[in-house]
mmJSON file of the N, C-alpha and C atoms, coordinates in Angstrom:
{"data_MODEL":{"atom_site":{
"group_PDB":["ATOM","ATOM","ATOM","ATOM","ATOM","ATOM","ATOM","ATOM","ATOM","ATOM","ATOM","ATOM","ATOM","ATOM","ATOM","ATOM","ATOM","ATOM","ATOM","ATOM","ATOM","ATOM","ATOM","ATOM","ATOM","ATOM","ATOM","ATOM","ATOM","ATOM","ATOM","ATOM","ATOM","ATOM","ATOM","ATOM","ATOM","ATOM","ATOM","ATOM","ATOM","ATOM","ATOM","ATOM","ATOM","ATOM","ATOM","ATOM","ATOM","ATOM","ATOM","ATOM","ATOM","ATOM","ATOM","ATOM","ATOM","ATOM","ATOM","ATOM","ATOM","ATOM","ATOM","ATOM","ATOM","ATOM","ATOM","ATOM","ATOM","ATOM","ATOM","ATOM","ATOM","ATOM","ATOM","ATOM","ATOM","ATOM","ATOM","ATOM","ATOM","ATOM","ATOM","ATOM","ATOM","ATOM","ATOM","ATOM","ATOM","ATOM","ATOM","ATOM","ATOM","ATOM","ATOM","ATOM","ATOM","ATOM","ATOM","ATOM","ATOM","ATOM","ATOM","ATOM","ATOM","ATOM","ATOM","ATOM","ATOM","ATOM","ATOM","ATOM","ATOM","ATOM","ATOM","ATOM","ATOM","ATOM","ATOM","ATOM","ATOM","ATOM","ATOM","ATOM","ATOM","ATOM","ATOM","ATOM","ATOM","ATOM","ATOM","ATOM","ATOM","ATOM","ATOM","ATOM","ATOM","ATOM","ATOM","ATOM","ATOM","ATOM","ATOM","ATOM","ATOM","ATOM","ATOM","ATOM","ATOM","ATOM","ATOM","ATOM","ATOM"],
"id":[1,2,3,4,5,6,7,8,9,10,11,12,13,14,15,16,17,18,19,20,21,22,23,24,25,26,27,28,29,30,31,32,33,34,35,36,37,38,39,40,41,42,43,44,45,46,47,48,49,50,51,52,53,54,55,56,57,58,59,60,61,62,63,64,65,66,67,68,69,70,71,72,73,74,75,76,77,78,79,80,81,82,83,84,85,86,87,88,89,90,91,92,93,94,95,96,97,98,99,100,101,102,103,104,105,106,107,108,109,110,111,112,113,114,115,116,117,118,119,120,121,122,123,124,125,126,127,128,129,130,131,132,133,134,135,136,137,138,139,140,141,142,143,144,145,146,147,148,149,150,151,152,153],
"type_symbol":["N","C","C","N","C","C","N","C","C","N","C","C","N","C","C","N","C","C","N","C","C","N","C","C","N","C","C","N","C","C","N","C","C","N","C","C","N","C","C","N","C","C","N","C","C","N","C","C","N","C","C","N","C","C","N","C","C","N","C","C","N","C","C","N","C","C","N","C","C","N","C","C","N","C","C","N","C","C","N","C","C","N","C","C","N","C","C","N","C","C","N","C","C","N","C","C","N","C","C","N","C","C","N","C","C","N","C","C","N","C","C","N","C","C","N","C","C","N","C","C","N","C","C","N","C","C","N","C","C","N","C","C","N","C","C","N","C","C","N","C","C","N","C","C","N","C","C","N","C","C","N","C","C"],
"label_atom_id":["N","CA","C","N","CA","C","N","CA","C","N","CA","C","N","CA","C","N","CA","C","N","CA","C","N","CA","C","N","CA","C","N","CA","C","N","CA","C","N","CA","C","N","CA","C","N","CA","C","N","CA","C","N","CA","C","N","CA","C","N","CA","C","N","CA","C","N","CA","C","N","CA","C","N","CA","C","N","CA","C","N","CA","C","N","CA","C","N","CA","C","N","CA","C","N","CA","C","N","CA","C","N","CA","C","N","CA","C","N","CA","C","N","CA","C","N","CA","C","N","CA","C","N","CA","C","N","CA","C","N","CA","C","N","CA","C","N","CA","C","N","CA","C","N","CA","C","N","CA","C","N","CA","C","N","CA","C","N","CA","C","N","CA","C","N","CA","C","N","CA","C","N","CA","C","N","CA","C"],
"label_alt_id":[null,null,null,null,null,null,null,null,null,null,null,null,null,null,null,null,null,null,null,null,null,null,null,null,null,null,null,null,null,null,null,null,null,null,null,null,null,null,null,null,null,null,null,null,null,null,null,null,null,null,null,null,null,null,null,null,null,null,null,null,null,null,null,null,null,null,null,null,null,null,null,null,null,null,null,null,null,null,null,null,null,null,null,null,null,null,null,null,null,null,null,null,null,null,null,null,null,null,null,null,null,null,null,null,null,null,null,null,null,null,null,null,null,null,null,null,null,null,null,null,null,null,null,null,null,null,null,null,null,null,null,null,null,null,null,null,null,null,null,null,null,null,null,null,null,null,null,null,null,null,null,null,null],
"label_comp_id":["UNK","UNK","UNK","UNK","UNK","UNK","UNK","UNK","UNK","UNK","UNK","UNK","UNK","UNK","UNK","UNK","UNK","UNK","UNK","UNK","UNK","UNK","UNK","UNK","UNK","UNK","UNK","UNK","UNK","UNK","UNK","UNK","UNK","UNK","UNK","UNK","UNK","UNK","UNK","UNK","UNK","UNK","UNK","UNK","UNK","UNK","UNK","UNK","UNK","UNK","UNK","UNK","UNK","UNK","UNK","UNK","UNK","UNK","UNK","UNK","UNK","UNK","UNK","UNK","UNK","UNK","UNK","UNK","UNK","UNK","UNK","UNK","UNK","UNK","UNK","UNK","UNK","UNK","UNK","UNK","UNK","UNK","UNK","UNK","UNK","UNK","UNK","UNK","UNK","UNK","UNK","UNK","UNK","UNK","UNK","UNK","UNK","UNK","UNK","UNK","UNK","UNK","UNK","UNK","UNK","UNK","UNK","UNK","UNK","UNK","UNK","UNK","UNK","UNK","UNK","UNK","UNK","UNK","UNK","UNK","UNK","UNK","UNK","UNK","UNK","UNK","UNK","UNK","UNK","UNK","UNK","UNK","UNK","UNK","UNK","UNK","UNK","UNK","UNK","UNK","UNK","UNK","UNK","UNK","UNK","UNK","UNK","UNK","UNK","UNK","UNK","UNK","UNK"],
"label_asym_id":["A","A","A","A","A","A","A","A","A","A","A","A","A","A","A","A","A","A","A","A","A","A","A","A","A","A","A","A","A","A","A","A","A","A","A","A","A","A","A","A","A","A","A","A","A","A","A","A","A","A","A","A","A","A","A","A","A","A","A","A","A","A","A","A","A","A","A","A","A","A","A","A","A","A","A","A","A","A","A","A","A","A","A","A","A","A","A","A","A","A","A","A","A","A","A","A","A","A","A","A","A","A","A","A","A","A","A","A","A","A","A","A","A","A","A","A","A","A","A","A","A","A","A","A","A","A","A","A","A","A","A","A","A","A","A","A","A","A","A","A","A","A","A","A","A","A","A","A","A","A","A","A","A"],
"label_entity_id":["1","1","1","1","1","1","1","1","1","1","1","1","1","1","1","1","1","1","1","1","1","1","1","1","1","1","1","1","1","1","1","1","1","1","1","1","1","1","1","1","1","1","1","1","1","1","1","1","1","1","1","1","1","1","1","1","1","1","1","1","1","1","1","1","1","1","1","1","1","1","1","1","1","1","1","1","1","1","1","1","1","1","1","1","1","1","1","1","1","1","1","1","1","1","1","1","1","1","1","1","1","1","1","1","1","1","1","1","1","1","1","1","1","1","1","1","1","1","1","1","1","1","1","1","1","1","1","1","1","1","1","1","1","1","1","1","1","1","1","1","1","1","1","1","1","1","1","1","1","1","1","1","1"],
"label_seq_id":[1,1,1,2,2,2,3,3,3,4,4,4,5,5,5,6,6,6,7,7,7,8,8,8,9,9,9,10,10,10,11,11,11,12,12,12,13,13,13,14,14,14,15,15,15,16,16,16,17,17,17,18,18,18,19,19,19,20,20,20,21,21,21,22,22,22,23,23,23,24,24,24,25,25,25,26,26,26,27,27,27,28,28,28,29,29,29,30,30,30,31,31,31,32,32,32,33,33,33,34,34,34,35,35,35,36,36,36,37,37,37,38,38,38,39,39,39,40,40,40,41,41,41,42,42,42,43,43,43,44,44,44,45,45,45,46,46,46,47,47,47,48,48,48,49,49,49,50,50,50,51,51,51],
"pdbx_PDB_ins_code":[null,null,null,null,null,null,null,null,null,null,null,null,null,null,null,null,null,null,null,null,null,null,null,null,null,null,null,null,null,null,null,null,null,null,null,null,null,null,null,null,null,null,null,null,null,null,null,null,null,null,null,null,null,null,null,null,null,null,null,null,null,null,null,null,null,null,null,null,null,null,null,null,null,null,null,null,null,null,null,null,null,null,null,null,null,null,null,null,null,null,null,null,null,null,null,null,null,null,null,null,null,null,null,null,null,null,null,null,null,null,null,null,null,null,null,null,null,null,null,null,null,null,null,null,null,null,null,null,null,null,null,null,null,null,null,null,null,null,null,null,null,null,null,null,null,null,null,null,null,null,null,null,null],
"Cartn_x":[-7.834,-6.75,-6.604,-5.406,-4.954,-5.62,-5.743,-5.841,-4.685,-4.195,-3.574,-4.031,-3.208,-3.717,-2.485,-2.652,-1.706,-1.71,-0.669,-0.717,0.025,0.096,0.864,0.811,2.091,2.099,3.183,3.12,3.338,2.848,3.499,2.756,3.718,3.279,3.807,4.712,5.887,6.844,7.806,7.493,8.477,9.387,10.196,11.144,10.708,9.169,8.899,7.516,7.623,6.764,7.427,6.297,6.109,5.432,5.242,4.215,4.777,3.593,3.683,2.348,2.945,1.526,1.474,-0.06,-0.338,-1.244,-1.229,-2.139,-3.473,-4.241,-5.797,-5.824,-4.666,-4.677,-4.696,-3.819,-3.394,-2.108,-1.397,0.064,0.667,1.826,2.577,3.829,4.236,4.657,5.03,6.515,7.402,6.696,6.764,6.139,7.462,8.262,9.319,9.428,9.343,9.024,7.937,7.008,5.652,4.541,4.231,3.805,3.916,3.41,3.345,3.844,4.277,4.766,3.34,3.007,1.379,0.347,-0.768,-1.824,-2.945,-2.459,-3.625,-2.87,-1.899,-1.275,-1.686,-2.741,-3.176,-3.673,-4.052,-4.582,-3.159,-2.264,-1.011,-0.868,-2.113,-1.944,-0.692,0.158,1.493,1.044,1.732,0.989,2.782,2.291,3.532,3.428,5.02,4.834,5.986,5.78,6.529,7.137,8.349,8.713,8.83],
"Cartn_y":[-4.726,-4.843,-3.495,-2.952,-1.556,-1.866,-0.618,-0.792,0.205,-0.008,0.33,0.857,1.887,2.655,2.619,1.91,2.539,3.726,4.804,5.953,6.246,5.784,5.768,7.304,7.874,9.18,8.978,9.887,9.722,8.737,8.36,7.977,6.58,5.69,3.919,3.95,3.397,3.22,4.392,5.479,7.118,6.931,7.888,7.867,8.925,9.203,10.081,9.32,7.582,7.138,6.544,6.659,6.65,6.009,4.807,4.244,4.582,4.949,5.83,4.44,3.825,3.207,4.252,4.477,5.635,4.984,5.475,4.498,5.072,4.743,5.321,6.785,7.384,8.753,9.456,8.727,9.398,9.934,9.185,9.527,8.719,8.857,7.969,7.39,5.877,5.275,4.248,3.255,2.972,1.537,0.893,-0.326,-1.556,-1.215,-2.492,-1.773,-0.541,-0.487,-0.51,0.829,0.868,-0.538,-1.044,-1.98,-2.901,-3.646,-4.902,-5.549,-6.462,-8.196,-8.858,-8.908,-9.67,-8.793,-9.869,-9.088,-9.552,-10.688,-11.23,-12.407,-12.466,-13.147,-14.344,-14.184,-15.25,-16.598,-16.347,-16.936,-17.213,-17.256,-17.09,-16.274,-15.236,-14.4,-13.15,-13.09,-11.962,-11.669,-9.795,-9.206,-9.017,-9.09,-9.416,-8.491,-7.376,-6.548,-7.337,-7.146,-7.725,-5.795,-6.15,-5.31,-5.384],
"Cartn_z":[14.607,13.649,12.932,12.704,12.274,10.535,10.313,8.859,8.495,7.177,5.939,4.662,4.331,2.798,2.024,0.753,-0.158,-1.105,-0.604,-2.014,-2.633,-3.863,-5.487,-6.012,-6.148,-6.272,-8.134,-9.021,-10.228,-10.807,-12.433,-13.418,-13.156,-13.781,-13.436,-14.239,-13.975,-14.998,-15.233,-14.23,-14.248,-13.296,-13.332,-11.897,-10.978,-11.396,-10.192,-9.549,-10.156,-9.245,-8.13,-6.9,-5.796,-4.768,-4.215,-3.095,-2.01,-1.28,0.438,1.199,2.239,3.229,4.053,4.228,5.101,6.41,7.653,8.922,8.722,9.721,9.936,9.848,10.519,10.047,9.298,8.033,7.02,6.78,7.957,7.81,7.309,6.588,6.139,7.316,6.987,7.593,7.25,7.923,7.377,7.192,5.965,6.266,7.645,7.363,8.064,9.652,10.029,10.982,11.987,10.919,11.996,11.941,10.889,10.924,11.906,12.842,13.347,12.898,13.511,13.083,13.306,14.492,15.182,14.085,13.35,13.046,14.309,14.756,15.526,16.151,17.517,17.64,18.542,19.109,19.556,18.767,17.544,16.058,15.825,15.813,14.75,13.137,13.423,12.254,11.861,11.255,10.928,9.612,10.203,8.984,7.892,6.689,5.547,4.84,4.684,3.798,2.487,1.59,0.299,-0.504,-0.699,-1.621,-2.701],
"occupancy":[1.0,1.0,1.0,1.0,1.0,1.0,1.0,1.0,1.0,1.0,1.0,1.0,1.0,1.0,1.0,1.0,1.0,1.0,1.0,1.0,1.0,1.0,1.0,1.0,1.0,1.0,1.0,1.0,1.0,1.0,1.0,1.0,1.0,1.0,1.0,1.0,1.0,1.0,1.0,1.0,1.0,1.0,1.0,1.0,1.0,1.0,1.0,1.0,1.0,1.0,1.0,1.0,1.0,1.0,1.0,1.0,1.0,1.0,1.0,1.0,1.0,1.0,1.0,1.0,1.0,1.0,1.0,1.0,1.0,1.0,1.0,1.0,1.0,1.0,1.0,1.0,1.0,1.0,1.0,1.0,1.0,1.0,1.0,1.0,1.0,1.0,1.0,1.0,1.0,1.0,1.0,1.0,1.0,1.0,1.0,1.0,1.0,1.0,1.0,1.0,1.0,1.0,1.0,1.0,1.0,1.0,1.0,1.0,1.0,1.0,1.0,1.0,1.0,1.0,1.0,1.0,1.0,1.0,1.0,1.0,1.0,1.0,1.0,1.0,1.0,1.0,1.0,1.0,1.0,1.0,1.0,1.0,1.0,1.0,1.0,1.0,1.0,1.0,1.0,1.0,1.0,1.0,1.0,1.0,1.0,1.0,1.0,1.0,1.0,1.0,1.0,1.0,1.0],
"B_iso_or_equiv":[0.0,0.0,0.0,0.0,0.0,0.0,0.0,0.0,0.0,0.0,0.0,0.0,0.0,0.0,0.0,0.0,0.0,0.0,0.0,0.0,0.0,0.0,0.0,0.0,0.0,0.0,0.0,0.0,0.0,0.0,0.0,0.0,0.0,0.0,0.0,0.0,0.0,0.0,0.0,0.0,0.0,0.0,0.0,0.0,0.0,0.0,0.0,0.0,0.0,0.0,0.0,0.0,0.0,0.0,0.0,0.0,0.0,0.0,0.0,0.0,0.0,0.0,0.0,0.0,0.0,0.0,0.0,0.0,0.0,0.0,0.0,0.0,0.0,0.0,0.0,0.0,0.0,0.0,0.0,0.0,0.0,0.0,0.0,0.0,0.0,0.0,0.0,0.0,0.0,0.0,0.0,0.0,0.0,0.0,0.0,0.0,0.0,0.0,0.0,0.0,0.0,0.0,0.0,0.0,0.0,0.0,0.0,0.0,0.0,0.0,0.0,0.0,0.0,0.0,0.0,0.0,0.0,0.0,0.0,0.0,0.0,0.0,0.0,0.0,0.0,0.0,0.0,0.0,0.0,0.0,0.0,0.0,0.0,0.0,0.0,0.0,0.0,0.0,0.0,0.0,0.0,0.0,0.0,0.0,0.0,0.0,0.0,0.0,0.0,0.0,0.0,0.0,0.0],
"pdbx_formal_charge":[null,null,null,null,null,null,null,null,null,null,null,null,null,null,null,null,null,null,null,null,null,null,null,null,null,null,null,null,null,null,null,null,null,null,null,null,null,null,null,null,null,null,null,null,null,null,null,null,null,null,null,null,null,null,null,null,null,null,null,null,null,null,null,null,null,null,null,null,null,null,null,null,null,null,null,null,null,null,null,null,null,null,null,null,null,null,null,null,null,null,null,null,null,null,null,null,null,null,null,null,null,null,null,null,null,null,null,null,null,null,null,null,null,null,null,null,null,null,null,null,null,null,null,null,null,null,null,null,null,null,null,null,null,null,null,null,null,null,null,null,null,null,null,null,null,null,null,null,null,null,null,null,null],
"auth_seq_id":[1,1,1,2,2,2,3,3,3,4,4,4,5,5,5,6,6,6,7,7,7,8,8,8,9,9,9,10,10,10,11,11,11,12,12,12,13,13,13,14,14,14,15,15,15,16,16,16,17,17,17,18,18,18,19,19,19,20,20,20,21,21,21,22,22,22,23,23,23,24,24,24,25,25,25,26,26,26,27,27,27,28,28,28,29,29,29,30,30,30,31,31,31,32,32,32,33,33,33,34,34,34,35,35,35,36,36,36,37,37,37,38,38,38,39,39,39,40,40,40,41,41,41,42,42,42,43,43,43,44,44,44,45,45,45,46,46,46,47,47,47,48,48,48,49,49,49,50,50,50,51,51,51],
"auth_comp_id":["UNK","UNK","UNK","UNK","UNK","UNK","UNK","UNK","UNK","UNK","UNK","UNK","UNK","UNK","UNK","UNK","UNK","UNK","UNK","UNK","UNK","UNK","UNK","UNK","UNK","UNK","UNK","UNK","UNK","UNK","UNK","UNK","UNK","UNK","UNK","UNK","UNK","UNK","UNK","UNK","UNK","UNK","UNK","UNK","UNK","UNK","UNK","UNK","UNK","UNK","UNK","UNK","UNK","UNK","UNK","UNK","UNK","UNK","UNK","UNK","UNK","UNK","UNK","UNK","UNK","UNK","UNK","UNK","UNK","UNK","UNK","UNK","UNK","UNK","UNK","UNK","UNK","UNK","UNK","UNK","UNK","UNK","UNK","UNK","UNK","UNK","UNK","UNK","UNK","UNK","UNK","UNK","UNK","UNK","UNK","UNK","UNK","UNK","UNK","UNK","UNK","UNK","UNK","UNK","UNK","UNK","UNK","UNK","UNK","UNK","UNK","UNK","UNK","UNK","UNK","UNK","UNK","UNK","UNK","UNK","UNK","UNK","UNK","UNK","UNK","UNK","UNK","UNK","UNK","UNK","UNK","UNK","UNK","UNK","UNK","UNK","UNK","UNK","UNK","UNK","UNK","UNK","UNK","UNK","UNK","UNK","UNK","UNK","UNK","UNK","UNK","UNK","UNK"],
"auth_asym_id":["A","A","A","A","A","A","A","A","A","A","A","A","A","A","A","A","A","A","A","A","A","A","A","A","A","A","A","A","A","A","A","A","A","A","A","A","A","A","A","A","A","A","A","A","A","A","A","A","A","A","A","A","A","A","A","A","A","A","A","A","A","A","A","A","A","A","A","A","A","A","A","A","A","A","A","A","A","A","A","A","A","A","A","A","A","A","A","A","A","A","A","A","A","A","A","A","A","A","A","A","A","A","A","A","A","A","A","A","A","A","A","A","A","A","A","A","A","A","A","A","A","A","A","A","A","A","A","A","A","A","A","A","A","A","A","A","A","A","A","A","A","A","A","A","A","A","A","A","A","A","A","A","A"],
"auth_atom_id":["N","CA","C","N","CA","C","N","CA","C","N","CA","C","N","CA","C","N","CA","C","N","CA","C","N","CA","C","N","CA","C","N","CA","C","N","CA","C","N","CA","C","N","CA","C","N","CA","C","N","CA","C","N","CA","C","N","CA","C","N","CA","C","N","CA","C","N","CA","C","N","CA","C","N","CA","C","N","CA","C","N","CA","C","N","CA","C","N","CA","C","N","CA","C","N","CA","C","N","CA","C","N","CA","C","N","CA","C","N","CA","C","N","CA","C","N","CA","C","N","CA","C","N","CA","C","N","CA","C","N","CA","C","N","CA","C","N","CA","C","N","CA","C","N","CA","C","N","CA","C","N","CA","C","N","CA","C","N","CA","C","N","CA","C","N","CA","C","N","CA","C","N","CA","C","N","CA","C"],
"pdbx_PDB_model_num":[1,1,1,1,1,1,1,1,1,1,1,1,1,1,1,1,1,1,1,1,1,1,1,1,1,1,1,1,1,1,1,1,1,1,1,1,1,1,1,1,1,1,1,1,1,1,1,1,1,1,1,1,1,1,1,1,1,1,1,1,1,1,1,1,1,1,1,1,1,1,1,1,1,1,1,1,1,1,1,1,1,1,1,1,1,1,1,1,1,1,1,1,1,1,1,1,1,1,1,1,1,1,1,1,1,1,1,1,1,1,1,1,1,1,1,1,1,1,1,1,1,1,1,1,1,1,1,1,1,1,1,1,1,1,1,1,1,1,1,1,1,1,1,1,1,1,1,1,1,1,1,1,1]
}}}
């Protein structure tokens, strides 16, 4: 199963804050695209991003 990082860039509540999901690499990436739908599809596990 892939893992995920969240990175929060500025101060909470600014307009120069920011959340980036980044992959195993450390790259950033789109949650609605790169992400999977299947986390584990034989299980019926789906992975859920919420905005």
């Amino acid at each position: 199963m892939a893992e995920y990082k969240v990175r929060a860039v500025g101060g909470a509540n600014t307009l120069e804050h920011r959340v980036f999901i980044e992959n195993q690499e450390g790259k950033v990436v789109s949650p609605f695209h790169d992400i999977p739908l299947w986390a584990d599809k034989a299980n019926g596990i789906l992975n859920m991003v919420v905005e």
